[in-house]
Each structure stands twice: as C-alpha cells, then as structure tokens.
C-alpha positions as CSV (number, residue, x, y, z in Angstrom):
1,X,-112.2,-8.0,63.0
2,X,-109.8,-10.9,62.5
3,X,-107.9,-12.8,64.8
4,X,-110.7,-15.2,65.3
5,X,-109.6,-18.8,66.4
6,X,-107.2,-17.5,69.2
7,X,-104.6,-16.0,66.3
8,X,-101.9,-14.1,68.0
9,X,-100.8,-11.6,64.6
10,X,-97.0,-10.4,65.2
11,X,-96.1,-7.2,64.7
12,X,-94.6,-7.2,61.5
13,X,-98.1,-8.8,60.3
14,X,-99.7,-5.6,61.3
15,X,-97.0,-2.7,61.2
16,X,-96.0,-2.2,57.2
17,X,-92.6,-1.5,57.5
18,X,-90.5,0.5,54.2
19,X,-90.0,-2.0,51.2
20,X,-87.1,-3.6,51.1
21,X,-84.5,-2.6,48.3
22,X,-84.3,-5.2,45.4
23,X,-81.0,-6.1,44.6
24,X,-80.3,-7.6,41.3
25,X,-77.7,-10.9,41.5
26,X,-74.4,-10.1,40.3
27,X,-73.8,-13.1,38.5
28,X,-76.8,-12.8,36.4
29,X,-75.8,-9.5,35.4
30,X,-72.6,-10.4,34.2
31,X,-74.3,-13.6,32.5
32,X,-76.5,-11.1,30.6
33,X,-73.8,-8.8,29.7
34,X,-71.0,-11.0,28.3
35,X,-73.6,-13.9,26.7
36,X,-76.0,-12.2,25.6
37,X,-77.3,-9.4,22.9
38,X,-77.7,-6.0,24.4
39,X,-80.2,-5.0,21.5
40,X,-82.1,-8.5,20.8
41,X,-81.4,-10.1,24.2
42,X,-80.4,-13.7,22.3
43,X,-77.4,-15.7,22.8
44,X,-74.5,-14.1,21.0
45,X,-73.2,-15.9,18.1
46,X,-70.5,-14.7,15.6
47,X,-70.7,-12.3,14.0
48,X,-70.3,-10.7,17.2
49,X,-70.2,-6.4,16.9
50,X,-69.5,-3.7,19.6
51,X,-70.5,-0.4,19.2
52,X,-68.1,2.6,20.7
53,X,-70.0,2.5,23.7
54,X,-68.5,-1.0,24.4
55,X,-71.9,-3.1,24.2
56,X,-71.8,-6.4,22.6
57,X,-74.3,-7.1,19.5
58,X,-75.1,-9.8,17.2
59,X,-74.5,-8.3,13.8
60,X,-77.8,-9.3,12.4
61,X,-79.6,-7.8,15.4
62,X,-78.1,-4.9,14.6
63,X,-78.6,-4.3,10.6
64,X,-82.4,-5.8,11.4
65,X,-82.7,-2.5,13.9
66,X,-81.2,0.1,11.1
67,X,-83.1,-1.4,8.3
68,X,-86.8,-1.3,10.9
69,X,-86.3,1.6,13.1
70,X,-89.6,1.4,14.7
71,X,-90.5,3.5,17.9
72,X,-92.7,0.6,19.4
73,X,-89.1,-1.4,20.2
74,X,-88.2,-0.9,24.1
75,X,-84.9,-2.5,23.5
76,X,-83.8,0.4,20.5
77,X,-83.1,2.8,23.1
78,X,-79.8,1.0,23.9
79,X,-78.8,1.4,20.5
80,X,-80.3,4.4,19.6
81,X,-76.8,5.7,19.2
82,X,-75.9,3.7,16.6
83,X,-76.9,5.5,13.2
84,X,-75.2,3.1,10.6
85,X,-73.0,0.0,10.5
86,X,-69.9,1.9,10.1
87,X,-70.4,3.1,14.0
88,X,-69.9,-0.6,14.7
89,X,-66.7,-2.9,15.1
90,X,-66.8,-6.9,14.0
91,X,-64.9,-8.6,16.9
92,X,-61.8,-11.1,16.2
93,X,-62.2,-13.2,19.6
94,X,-60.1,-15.8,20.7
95,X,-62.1,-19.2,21.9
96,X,-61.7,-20.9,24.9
97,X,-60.5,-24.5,24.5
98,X,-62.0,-25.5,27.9
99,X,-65.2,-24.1,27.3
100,X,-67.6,-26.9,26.1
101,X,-71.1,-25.7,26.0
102,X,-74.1,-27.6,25.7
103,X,-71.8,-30.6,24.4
104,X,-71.5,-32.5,27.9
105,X,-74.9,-31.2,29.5
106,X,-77.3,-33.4,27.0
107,X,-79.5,-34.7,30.0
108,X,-79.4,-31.7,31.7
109,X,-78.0,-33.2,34.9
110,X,-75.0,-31.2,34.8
111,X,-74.0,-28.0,36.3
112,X,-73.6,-25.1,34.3
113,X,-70.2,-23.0,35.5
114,X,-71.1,-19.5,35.2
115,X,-67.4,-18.3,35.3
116,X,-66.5,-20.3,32.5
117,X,-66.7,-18.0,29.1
118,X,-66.6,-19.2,25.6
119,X,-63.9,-16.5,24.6
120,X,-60.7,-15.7,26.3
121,X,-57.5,-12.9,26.3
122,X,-54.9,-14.3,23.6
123,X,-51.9,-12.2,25.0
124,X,-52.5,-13.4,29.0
125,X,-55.1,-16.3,29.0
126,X,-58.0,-14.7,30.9
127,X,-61.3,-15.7,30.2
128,X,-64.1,-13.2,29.6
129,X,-66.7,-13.7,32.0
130,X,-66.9,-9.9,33.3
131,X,-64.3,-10.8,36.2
132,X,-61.9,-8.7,34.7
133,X,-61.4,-5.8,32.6
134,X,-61.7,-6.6,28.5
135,X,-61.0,-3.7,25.8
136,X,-61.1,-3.7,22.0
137,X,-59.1,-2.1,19.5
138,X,-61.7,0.1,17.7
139,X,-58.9,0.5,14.2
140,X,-58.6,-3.6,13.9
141,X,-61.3,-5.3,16.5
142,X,-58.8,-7.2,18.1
143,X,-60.3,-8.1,21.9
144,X,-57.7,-8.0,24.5
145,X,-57.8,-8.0,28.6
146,X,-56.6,-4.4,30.0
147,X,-54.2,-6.5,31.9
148,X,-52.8,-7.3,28.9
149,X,-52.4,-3.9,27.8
150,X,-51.2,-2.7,30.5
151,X,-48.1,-5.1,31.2
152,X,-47.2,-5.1,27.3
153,X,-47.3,-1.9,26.7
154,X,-47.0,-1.2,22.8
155,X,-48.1,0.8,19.6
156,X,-49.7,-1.8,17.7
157,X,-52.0,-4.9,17.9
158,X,-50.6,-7.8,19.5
159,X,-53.0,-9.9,17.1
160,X,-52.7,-8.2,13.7
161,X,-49.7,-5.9,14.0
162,X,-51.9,-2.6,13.3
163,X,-51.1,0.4,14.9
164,X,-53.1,2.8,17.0
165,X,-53.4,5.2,19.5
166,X,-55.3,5.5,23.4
167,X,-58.3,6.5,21.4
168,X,-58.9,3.6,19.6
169,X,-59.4,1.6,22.8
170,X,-62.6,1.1,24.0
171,X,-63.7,-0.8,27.3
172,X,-66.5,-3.9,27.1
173,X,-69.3,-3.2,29.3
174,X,-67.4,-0.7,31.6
175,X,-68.8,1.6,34.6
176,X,-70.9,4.3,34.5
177,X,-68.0,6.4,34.0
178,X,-66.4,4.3,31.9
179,X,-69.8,5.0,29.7
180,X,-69.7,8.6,29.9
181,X,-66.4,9.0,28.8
182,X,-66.2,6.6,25.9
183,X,-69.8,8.8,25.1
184,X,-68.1,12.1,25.0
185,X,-64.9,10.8,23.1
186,X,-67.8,9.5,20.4
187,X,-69.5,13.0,20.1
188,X,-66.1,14.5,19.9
189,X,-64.8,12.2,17.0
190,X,-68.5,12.4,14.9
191,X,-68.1,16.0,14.9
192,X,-64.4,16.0,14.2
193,X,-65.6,14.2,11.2
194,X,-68.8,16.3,10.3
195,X,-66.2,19.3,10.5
196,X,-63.3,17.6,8.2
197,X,-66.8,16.6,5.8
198,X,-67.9,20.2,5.4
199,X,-64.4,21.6,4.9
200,X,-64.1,19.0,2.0
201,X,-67.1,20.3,-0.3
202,X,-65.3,23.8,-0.5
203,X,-62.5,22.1,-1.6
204,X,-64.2,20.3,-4.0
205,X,-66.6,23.2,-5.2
206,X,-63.1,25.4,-6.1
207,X,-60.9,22.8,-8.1
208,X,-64.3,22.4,-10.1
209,X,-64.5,25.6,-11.0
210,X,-60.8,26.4,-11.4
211,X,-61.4,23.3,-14.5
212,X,-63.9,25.5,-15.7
213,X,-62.2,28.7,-15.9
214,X,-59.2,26.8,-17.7
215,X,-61.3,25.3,-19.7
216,X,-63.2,28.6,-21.2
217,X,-59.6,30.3,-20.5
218,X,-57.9,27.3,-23.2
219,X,-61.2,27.7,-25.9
220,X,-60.6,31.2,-27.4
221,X,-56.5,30.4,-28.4
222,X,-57.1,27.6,-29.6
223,X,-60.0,29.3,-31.9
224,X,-57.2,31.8,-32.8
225,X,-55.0,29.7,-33.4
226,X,-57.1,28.1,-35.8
227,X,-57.7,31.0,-38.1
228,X,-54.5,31.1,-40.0
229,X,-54.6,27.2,-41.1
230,X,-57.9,27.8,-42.6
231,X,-56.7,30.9,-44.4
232,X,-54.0,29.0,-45.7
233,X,-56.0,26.2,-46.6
234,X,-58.4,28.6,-48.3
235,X,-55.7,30.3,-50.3
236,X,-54.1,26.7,-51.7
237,X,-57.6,26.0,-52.7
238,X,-58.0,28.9,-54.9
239,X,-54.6,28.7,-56.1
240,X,-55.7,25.6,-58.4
241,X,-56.2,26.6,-61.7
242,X,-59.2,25.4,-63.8
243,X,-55.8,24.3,-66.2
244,X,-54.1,22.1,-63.2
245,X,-57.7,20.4,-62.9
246,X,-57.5,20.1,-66.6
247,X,-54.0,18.6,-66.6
248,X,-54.8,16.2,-63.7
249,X,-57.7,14.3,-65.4
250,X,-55.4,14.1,-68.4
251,X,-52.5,12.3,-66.0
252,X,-55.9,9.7,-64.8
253,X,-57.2,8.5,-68.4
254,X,-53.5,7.8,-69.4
255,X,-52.7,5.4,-66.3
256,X,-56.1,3.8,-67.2
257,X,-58.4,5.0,-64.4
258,X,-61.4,7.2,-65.7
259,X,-62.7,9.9,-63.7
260,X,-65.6,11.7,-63.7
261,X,-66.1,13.4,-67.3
262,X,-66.9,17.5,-67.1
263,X,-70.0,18.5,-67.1
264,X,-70.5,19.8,-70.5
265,X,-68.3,16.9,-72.0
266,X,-69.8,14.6,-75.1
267,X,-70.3,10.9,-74.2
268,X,-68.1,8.9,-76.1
269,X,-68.8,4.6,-77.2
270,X,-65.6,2.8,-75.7
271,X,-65.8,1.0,-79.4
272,X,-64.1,4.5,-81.0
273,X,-61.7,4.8,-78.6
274,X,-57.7,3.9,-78.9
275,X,-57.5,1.4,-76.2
276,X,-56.7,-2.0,-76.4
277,X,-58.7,-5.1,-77.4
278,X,-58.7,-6.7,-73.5
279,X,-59.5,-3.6,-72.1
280,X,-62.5,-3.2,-74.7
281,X,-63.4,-7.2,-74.4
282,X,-64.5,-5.7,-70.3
283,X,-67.1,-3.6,-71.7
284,X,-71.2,-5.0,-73.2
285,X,-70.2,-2.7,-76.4
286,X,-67.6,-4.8,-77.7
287,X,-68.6,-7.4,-80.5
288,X,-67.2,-10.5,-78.0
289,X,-70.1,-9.7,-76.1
290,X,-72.8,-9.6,-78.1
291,X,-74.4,-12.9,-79.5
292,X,-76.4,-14.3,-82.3
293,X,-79.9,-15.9,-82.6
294,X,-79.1,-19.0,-81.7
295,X,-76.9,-18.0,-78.7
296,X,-80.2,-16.0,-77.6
297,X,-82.3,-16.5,-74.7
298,X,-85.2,-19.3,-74.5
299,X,-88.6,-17.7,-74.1
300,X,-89.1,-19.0,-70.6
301,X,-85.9,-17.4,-69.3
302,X,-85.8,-13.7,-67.5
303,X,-82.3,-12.6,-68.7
304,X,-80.8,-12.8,-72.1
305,X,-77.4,-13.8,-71.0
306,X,-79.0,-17.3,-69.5
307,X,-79.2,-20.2,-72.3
C-alpha cells in the first residue's frame, strides 16, 4: 500500500506527531484592539465610547446593540455588561498630526506602519498603538498614557481641570488582571448605587406623608377658625332692619338711580312723576317722542320709528 514508484516516505510523513500550538501574531492583536470596534469589529470612528471594562466602541455600535438585544449576535457577549448608555464614557482623544491614513496610500503601493496610531497622549506625546499603557478618566473621558499619570501626579484632569479620584481611572485594553479588577470595582460601584437608590424611596415615601399629615393636621383650624366670621357675618345680616332697606332705596331714587321697586309696589307712568323735562325726554312716554300721522311709518317698513 503506497510507496509505489520507489517513494522513500520520511518519518514525519508517517508518525503523526502532537499539533502544534497556534499562536496568534502580536501585532495583529494590537491592530484589532486599538483600531477597531470590540462589539461591531469596524474601523472606529468618533464617536469613540469605552465602557468600564476599558474596551473601545463606536457609539452607534453600541446604542444599535441596546436598542436589538438579540441572542443570535456572537459578538454581544463582549458587551453583555453594558446595560444602558450611561455605563459608557464618550472619549476626548488627542489626534496625531503625523498620522496620515489612507491620504498618501491612494495606489496602494505604500506601506502601512502598524505602530503609527491615529490618537496620541497630550500630557507626554505617546502614541496609542498598544505599546504602552493608556487610561481614561471615567468622571470627564479625558484619555491619557499611565506614564503620564504617573510622572505628573495630580487631583484633577490635565485636559479639562476636573477632579477625581483612583477610581475613576480605568486602563484601555489591560491584562487579564487588569480585567478582573476594573470588573470587581464595577460590581462594587452598581451596587453601591442600587443600595443609595433603595435608601432614597424611604426617604421619599416619609416626607410625602409627613405633607399629608400637615396637611389634614392644618384643615380642621382653619375650619374653626372659620366659624366665628360667619357668625358675625350672619348676625350683621340680621341686624338690617326692613326700615334701613326702606331708607336706603329712598337715598337711590333721590341721586337719580332707580332700583328695583318692592314687590307689592304700584307701577307708576314716568309722565306723573316730579322729574325733570330732559330726564323725561329719555323715556317713549314723553310727548317728544311720540309722533303724528304724517311722521308715521310707510306701509312697506317693519318699525314705526323708520320714515
């Protein structure tokens, strides 16, 4: 069976031998790291987010997965932690004015420099290829070097001027370790804030009711307080006299206003009474207003007053 033609088979032709280990390339990983989505695998473009695991994300990669959060996506388990966009940080990264992309590689004769990166440390001048350490301020997004960090050391942004503390720093695509422990400090700080969110509806559910109690508490007195107005308004009330209403509407006909007459009063013509002539002249009744035959209305007119 085989070796027909005078074949001479070596041994590692006949012995299989333990698979060899693949190893991935080094650069490539970095390449995919720093240049590229971790949740949509494109090209990163700004808006550029990093959740508080220190993976890089394009922002619209990431509401697209919150929005469709469908179990058929391989690629959602590396952002299954992320529950909302609040558990994600906006970047403010520096550019790198040597960096010059596709702009000078239009033939695509040229050689593509791996270790040049599009975005670079603002405090030392580093570029951030995944040679060295980067870190981002999780209060302000501002993306610094650790080197930088640590030989300036200070209280508040070098960028922006805000201040925070060694919690707020988060490594960019760090070790294993590095992972685990920026994953424990997030479960510690989501159930800090669970914790500070429960003690707040308490809170809440007291002063409510405490508004309540003031406010049933503030009814009754002011209902008491109430009575003895209205028994002094009842008591002036019956204190007028038919004689002071009597007296009143006496004090109205003389100024010349005319009030309601009683209800048992006599209706008198305005013609009999002692007022004057203008004041009659107001009134149908009086004799300027009536007219004669002539004056009346033509046949094919509705009112008697038009001629």
């Amino acid at each position: 069976m085989g070796c027909d033609g005078g074949t001479i088979p070596k041994r590692h032709e006949l012995v299989k031998g333990p698979k060899k280990v693949e190893k991935v390339d080094k650069d490539a990983e970095l390449v995919a790291q720093w240049n590229y989505c971790a949740l949509s695998q494109e090209i990163l473009r700004r808006p550029i987010v990093a959740c508080e695991l220190g993976r890089l994300y394009n922002k619209d990669a990431v509401i697209e997965f919150l929005l469709d959060k469908s179990s058929g996506k391989a690629l959602g388990k590396a952002a299954s932690h992320i529950k909302s966009i609040k558990n994600v940080t906006e970047l403010r990264l520096s550019d790198n004015p040597a960096w010059e992309g596709d702009k000078g590689n239009t033939k695509g004769d040229k050689h593509d420099d791996l270790q040049r990166a599009r975005f670079i440390c603002p405090v030392v001048g580093l570029e951030m290829n995944g040679r060295h350490r980067f870190c981002f301020l999780r209060c302000c997004g501002c993306v610094f070097s650790e080197r930088a960090l640590k030989e300036i050391k200070a209280e508040v942004c070098h960028t922006c001027g805000a201040a925070f503390q060694d919690d707020d720093v988060i490594v960019l695509n760090g070790t294993k370790e590095d992972v685990e422990m920026l994953k424990s400090r997030m479960e510690e700080r989501r159930l800090r804030a669970r914790l500070e969110k429960k003690a707040k509806k308490p809170k809440a559910a007291e002063s409510v009711s405490k508004l309540d109690v003031s406010e049933e508490s503030a009814g009754p007195s002011k209902i008491k307080a109430g009575k003895p107005e209205e028994t002094s308004l009842d008591s002036r009330e019956k204190k007028i006299t038919p004689a002071s209403k009597s007296a009143a509407a006496a004090n109205g006909s003389s100024s010349g206003r005319v009030g309601k007459p009683p209800c048992g009063a006599a209706k008198r013509s305005i013609a009999d009474s002692e007022e004057s002539e203008a004041y009659k002249s107001l009134f149908t009744t009086h004799s300027s207003a009536k007219r004669s035959k002539e004056e009346s209305a033509h046949w094919v007119t509705h009112t008697s007053y038009c001629f």
